[in-house]
N, C-alpha and C positions, 0 to 999 in steps of 0.2 A: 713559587712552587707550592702546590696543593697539600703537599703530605708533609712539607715543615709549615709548623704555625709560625711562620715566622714572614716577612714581606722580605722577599731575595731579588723579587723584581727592580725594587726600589727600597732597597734599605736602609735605614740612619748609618750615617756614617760611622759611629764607631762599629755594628753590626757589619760592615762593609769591609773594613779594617778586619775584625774578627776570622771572617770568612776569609781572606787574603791569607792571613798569621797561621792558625791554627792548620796543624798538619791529621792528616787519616790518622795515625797511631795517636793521637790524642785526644782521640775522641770514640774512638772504635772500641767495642766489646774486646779483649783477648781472652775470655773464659768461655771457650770452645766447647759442645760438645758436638761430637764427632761419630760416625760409623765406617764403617768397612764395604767396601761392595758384595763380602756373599752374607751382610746383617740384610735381615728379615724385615722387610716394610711392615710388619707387626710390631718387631721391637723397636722400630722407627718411629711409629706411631705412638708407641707409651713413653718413648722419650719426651718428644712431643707435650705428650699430655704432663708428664711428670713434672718440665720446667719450665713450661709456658712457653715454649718454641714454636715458630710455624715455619723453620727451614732448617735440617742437618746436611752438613757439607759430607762427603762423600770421599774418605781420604786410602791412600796408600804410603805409610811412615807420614813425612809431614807434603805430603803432594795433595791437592786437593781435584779429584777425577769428577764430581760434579757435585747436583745436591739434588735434595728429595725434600719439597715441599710439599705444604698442606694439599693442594688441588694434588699432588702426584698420589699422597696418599688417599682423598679423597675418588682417585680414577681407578684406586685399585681396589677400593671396598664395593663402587662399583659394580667393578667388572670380574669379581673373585680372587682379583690378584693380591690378594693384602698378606698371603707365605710365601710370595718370591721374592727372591732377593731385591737389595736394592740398585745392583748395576742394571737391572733391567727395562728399570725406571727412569732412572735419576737424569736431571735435565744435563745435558755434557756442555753445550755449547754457551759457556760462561761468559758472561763480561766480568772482570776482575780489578780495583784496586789497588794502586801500591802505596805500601805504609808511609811514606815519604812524601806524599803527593798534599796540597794545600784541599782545605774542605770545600773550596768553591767547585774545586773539580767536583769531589762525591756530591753535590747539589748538579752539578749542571746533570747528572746521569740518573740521579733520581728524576730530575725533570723531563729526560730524555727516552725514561725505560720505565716498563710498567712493573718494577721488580720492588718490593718491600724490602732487600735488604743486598747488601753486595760482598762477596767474598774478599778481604784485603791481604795482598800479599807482601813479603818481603823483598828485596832484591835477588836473591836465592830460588825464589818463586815456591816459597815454601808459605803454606796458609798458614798468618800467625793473627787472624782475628774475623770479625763481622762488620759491620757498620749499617745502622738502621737512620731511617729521619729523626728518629725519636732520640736514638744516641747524640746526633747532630741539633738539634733542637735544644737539648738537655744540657751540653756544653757551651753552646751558644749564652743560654740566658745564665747560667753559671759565671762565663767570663764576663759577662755583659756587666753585673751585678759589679764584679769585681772592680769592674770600669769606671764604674760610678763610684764607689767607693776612694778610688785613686782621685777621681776629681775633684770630691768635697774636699778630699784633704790638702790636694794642691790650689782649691781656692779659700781653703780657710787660712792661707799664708797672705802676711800683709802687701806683699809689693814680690813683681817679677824677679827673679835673678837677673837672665839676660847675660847673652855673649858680651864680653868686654874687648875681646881683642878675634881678628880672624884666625879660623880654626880650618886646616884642612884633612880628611878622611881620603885616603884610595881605596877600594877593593877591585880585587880581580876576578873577575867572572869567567869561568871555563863553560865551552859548549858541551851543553846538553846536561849540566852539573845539578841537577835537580836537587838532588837532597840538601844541599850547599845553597841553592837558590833561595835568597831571604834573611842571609844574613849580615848584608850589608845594610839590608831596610830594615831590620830588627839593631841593628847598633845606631843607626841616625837618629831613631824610633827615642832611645836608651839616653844618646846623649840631650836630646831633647827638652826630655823627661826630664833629669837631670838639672837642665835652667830653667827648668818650672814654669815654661810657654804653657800658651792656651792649649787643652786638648782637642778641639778644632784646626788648629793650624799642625799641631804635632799629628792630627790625623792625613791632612792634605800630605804632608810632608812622606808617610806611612803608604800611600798607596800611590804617589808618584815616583818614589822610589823603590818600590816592589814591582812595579808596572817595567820600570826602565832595567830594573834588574832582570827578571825573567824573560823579556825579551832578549838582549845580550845572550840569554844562554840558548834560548831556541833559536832566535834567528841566525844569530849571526858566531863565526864562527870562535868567540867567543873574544871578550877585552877587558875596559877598564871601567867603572863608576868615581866618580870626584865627587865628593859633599863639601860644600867651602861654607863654612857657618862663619857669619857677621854679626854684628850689631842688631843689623835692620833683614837679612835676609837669609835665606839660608839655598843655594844653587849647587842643581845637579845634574854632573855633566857623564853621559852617559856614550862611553867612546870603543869604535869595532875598527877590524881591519879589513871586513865584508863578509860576507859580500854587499855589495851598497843595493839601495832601494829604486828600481826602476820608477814607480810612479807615487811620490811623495802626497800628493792628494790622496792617491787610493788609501796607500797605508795609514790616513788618520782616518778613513770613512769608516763606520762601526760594521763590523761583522767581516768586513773583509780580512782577508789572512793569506799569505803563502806558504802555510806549514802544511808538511808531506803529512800524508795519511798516519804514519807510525806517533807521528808530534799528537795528533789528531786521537787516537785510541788513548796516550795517555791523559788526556783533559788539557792538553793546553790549544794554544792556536786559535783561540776561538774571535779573533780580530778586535779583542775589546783595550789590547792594552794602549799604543799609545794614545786614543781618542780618551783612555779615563786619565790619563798624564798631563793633555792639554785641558780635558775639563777640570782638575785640581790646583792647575798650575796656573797663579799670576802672572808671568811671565815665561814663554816657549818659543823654542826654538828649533828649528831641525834642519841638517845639511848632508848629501850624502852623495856621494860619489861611486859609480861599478864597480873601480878600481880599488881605493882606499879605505870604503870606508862610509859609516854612517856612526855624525855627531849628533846626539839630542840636549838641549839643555831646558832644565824645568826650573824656574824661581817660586819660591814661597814667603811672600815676605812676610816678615815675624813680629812688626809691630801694628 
């Protein structure tokens, strides 16, 4: 993507990981400023200039009815319009983010939309931020930093921990549970971390099971994850009641998807998950049935 300095096409894995982890509200502006639709594309404009903004969103209480950017104010000095209000302007027909949503989405839209910044909503559908590439970029090399830091210090330790005995994890994944989605690949992540494994492997690990998780919640109508940590490996079995997978090739081909349009608006479905689970995974498996059910299993081996 052009407008983050960053390589999203092909990123370092931990970057990769980052983008998976990290949610819209944690990295998004919430120090809003705001107007009204009968405010004056004039005092639109000195807002503008005042804090260094090139977009005010356009509200009623906390609802956000559109926004008025630089090109809107520059159409109305223009064409003399710069003392009408700003409902007469403002762009309506929004694309919007929700707070909850992982930051690969707000990347795949900046890459998709020629818009410098996107309005992020709550579940309430009440506008409780902004989010820029530059917000996204900013936190990105922030955590990034931090990553590195995590890793000097887990390799300046003499010798691995390491599982001694087998460990098993459930979690249960509801359809369409998004905000909830990534919490079971943030504790595998955790325990991981924990036995002081390579940051390479705790990474494989991080996006094979965020991959298998959020599938579970779109696709299917919702089940179980199993993490069985060993000695030597660590297997994730990723289990639905269906609907099952008609054509098991297609489903691992990149870009393909059978998510409805609505899955599709909020950033998921984009066909990339289980082909990034078989590329992470030393060991995969998949079996699924119309009736029953689809099993996937991902190995990571840990030595």
């Amino acid at each position: 993507m052009k407008s983050i300095p960053i390589n999203t096409d092909n990123p370092p894995t931990v970057i990769l990981e980052l983008i998976y982890r990290l949610k819209v509200k944690e990295v998004m502006s919430s120090s809003l400023f705001t107007a009204e639709k009968t405010t004056s594309l004039r005092t639109i404009q000195k807002l503008m200039r005042r804090e260094s903004i090139t977009g005010v969103p356009i509200v009623q209480g906390k609802r956000i009815l559109g926004i008025v950017s630089m090109d809107d104010i520059i159409q109305a000095l223009d064409h003399g319009h710069i003392e009408e209000p700003a409902e007469n302007f403002m762009s309506r027909n929004l694309i919007v983010l929700e707070d909850d949503m992982p930051i690969s989405f707000a990347i795949s839209y900046f890459d998709k939309y020629s818009y410098h910044r996107f309005p992020v909503l709550n579940k309430k559908q009440e506008l409780v931020g902004m989010i820029t590439p530059r917000d996204i970029a900013s936190r990105l090399l922030l955590e990034f930093n931090r990553e590195i830091d995590s890793i000097e210090r887990i390799s300046s330790h003499d010798s691995v921990v390491g599982i001694k005995e087998t460990r098993v994890r459930k979690f249960t994944v509801r359809k369409h549970d998004f905000e909830n989605a990534g919490y079971a690949s943030t504790e595998i992540k955790k325990y991981l971390k924990s036995m002081n494994y390579e940051s390479a492997l705790i990474r494989k690990a991080s996006i094979a099971s965020y991959e298998l998780e959020i599938n579970l919640a779109v696709h299917s109508a919702g089940g179980e994850m199993i993490a069985e940590f060993t000695e030597n490996k660590l297997v994730i079995t990723a289990k639905d009641s269906g609907p099952g997978i008609p054509d098991i090739e297609k489903a691992l081909t990149e870009g393909f998807s059978t998510a409805n349009s609505w899955i599709r608006t909020l950033g998921f479905g984009a066909g990339m998950g289980l082909p990034n689970v078989q590329r992470v995974a030393d060991d995969f498996s998949i079996t699924s049935d119309l009736d029953t059910g689809t099993t996937v299993t991902a190995a990571i081996y840990l030595k």
